[in-house]
C-alpha positions, 0 to 999 in steps of 0.5 A: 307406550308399548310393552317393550319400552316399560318395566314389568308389573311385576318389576314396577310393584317391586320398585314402589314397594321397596321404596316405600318400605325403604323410607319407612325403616328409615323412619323407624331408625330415626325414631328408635334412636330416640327412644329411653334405655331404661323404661319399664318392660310391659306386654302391650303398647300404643304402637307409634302411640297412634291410637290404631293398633296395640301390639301384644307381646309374649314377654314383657319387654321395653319400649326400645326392645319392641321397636328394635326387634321390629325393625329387625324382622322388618328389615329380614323380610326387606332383605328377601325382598330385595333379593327376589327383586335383584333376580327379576333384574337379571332375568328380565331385561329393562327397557332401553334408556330414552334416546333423549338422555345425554352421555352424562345422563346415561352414565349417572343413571347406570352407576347410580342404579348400580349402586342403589342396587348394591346398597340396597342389599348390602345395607338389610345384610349388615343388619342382619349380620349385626344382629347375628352377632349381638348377645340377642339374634333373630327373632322374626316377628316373635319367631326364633330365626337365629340365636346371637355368637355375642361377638362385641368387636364384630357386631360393632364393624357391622353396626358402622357399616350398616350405618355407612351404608343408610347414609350412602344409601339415604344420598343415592336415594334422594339423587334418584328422586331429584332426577325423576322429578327433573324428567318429569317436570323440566324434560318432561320424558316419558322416564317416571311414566315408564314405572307405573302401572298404566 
């Protein structure tokens, strides 16, 4: 396959990079949602309670504080990320669709890769919008990025759109897979193979 019918290294690590990182706040949302309110500050945890890595913490916090500020710097760096993949996009032009995709094909797969692309930073930036106004701010892996405006009604339009968008995003997402597993194994195309670094 030539180089002109194939994403750029660089555009295909950003791609699985993002997605993996993706899932993984996905993941993490869904396990802080679960965690107590109210349990005992400390400075060191078990983190995921796998056994592998103790994380340290300056100050004792809770539990639900440590995941939470995690997700957070997590998801400020995922917000660069994203960005810097957005700029790729526009300064390198992908390949052409297949010429075996109908008109249908071609339309969903443009709005839903329009859409992925705006979800995917509009979700990180009402995250970091919400975090901007609650009581705490921004503190990137234990670094004082921004100090909180503790603007209740703000935070909480934030909130629901961050939310909003997780869930729109979490459907694209799951269409976006759906469809690459149709190309590769009924159409059997040469769509998946383009997003590789073979």
């Amino acid at each position: 396959m030539s180089s002109t019918q194939r994403y750029t290294k660089v555009a295909v690590i950003l791609h699985w990079l993002i997605a993996l990182a993706i899932i993984g706040m996905f993941a993490l949302g869904w396990y802080m949602g679960g965690l107590p309110k109210d349990a005992p500050k400390q400075t060191e945890f078990d983190l995921f309670n796998w056994g592998i890595y103790t994380w340290q913490m300056d100050e004792p916090g809770s539990v639900r504080n440590l995941y939470f500020n995690l997700h957070k710097s997590l998801g400020f760096t995922l917000l660069w990320l994203i960005l810097f993949r957005v700029y790729w996009r526009i300064t390198h032009t992908p390949p052409a669709m297949l010429a075996s995709y109908s008109a249908f094909e071609r339309k969903l797969a443009t709005a839903t890769h329009h859409c992925l692309y705006l979800l995917m930073v509009a979700m990180p930036l009402s995250g970091v919008l919400m975090t901007l106004y609650s009581k705490f701010g921004l503190k990137w892996f234990g670094l004082d990025v921004f100090g909180g405006l503790d603007n209740a009604s703000l935070r909480d339009f934030f909130k629901e759109s961050h939310e909003l968008f997780a869930n729109i995003l979490l459907a694209l997402f799951i269409l976006h897979v759906v469809g690459a597993l149709k190309h590769r194994f009924i159409d059997k195309d040469q769509t998946l193979s383009r997003m590789t670094l073979k």
